[in-house]
Phi, psi and omega in degrees: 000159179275202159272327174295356155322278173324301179315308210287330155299313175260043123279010191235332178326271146026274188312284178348285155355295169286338171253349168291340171281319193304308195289312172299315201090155145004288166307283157315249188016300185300267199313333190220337161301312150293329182294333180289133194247152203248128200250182191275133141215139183286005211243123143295143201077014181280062194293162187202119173232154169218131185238168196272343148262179176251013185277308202289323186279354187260304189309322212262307185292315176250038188239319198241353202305290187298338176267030181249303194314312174296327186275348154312304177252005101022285173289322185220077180304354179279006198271136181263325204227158151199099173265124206279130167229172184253079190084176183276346184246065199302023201265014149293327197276095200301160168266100176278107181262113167242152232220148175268169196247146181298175187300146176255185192300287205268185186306153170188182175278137162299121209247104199242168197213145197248127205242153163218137183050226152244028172274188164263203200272036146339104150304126154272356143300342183259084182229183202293338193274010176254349182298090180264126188235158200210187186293332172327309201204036165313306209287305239274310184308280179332302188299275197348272173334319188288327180285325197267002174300122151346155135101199211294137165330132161280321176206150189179137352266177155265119209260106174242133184236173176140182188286162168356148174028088135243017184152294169327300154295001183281277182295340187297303164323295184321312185304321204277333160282343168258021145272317192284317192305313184296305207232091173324319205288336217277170233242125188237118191232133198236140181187150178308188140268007172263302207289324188288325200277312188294315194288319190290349181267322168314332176299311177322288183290350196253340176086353153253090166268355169289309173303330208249352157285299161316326215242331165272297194326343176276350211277157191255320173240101214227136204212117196248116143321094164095034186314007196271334180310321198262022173272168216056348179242115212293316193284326190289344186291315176313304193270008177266348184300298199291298196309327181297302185278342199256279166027262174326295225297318170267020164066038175243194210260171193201112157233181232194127161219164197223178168266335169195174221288179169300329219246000167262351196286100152303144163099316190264137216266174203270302192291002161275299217277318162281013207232310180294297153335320164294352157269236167252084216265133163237128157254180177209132171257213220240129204268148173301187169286321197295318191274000163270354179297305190303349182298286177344292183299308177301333183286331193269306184327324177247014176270100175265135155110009203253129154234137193231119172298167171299334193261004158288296177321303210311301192309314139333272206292002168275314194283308197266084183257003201302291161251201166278324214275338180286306190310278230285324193279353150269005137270358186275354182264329197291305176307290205303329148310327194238359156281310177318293177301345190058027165273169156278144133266126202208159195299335195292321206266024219215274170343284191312317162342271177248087183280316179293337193266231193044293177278344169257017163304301228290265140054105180207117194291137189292158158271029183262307156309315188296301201260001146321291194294345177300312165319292203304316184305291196246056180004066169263208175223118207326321181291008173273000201249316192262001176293176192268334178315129174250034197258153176344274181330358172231326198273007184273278195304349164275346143312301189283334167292318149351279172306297189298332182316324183240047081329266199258043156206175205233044162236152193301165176308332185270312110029253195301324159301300156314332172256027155221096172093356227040050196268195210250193191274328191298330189300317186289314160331308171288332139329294209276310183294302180331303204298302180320280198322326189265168245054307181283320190244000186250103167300314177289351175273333173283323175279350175298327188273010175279283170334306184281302169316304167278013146283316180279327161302334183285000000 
């Protein structure tokens, strides 16, 4: 660029900044945001950012990649590209570039897709062999693998849920790199279901929906992210429907992940959900302490030259349970910190690090609070919870209070059995599995315990 290039970008830098401090807050801001700096590209419409790790530059690509691009071109429709790097000489660090898709006829949201080369949208941290697996998410781990294997599908699709970080898009990559690894030609395409519903309206407006049919229906793999987006919205559920059977229908591979199982997506139409359901539906449940440890260990592993003492982990895989994706992104703040600052890490500076997220770790709902609101959810009277009644109509919700009890609080089974009736720890147990099990096939049980979570969580 020239220099009035050069000025016009960093007035728009500038701006960018400004509605990214305003959107973010402060904090976030402060902490992954402010450190980015706008470096020389020899390309016009070429924007180049930079951050001083490589913890930060991973953070930054998968939280802001696409709200960088937009608020870019916001200022400067001629901007095409934005690439995030790690300091000016990244070339340990790949460059995840993302590119707007060209303009459509008539006006529309710019519909952008994120490329590293001429592959698709591959993390290459997430592959299987970085995936640490236990009984939590074995069954989930084995279908993967099993999908990205060559030659004819054992089964598709694949259908994976669970909650936040826990996992899901981790494996969604994996299948996707160990398929283009197995068979190079073949044609792999990974994208949200947010992405898929903007591109099919952009397809709309622009009167071409024949390319964007044609560019999944073609995919040898095609692997859709986060499927609960597109509930409620009727056309786009018409063309995933369609997009869905011509897939299946040639006997190419197909996986799918949720938040929950097919038959809880409220909003999604049932001949989606039943179609989804004829395959290989895997959950991954909320990983224990042992297997967050085992994260930890692994996460440091690929950190070299990074030393974290145990008992900074042990203290991490204790406090933070809520995912995966919170565990790894407090060691990646912890590390990332003391390199900025050049200190050790040791449990005090770990503490200081991270005090708010600690303290909202911290945070921990009574089963005094779980059976007010259960009571209040299906308007019993809290002493009907710790009573001897065995009618439907009482032991489900002394079940699902149960369950959240040994959810969200850190008191033991025998703990918790005493504080509804004195029942014994195998009752809670039984509870705590029952609840899980309606959970994948009763929608109305899953959302009521959705509802009381984000009320007691809240």
């Amino acid at each position: 660029m020239d220099g009035s290039q050069d000025d016009t970008v960093a007035r728009a830098w500038a701006t960018v900044r400004a509605h990214l401090r305003e959107s973010a807050g402060a904090r976030l801001f402060d902490q992954w945001l402010k450190p980015m700096a706008l470096a020389p590209s020899p390309e016009q419409g070429a924007v180049r950012l930079t951050l001083p790790s490589a913890f930060m530059t991973n953070w930054v690509r998968n939280h802001y990649a696409d709200r960088l691009l937009q608020e870019f071109r916001a200022q400067l429709p001629g901007v095409h590209s934005v690439t995030i790097e790690t300091g000016l000489a990244a070339a340990s660090t790949p460059v995840l570039t993302v590119e707007s898709l060209p303009a459509p006829a008539e006006p529309a949201e710019p519909a952008a897709v994120v490329t590293i080369a001429a592959r698709p949208p591959l993390d290459a941290r997430f592959t299987f062999d970085r995936f640490v697996v236990d009984a939590s998410n074995r069954v989930a781990f084995n279908a993967a693998r099993a999908l990205a294997e060559p030659g004819v599908p054992r089964f598709s699709p694949l259908f994976l849920h669970s909650g936040t970080g826990q996992g899901k898009t981790h494996l969604m990559h994996a299948i996707g790199a160990a398929y283009l690894d197995a068979v190079p030609a073949a044609r792999v395409l990974l994208m949200s279901a947010e992405r898929f519903m903007f591109d099919f309206v952009s397809a709309l407006r622009s009167r071409d929906t024949h390319s964007f049919k044609l560019r999944l229906r073609s995919a040898d793999l095609l692997l859709i992210d986060d499927l609960q987006f597109i509930a409620g919205k009727d056309s786009t559920q018409e063309e995933f429907f369609h997009t869905m059977n011509e897939v299946m229908g040639a006997g190419k591979r197909l996986v799918i992940s949720a938040d929950r199982c097919p038959q809880g997506l409220d909003g999604v139409e049932a001949r989606i959900t039943s179609r989804l359901s004829c395959g290989l539906v895997a959950d991954i449940k909320t990983p224990d302490l042992a297997l967050r440890r085992a994260v930890l260990t692994r996460k440091l592993a690929d950190m070299p030259g990074v030393t974290v003492p145990a008992e900074v982990l042990d203290l991490l895989a204790a406090r933070i349970t809520a995912n995966i994706r919170d565990l790894e992104g407090a060691l990646n703040r912890v590390v990332a910190y003391a390199q900025l600052t050049e200190s050790p890490i040791d449990l005090e500076f770990a503490v200081a690090t991270l005090g708010d997220v600690l303290r909202g770790a911290e945070r921990r709902v009574t089963i005094d609070e779980i059976q007010k609101a259960v009571s209040a959810h299906f308007e019993l009277k809290p002493v009907d919870l710790v009573s001897a009644r065995r009618a439907v109509v009482v032991a489900r919700p002394r079940q699902i209070a149960m369950y959240l009890a040994k959810r969200l609080t850190t008191r033991s089974l025998p703990e918790i059995g005493r504080k509804f009736g004195g029942r014994d720890h195998s009752t809670v147990i039984h509870a705590v599995r029952r609840i899980e099990e309606l959970r994948d096939k009763d929608r109305e049980i899953d959302t009521a315990v959705r509802v009381l979570l984000r009320e007691l969580e809240g």
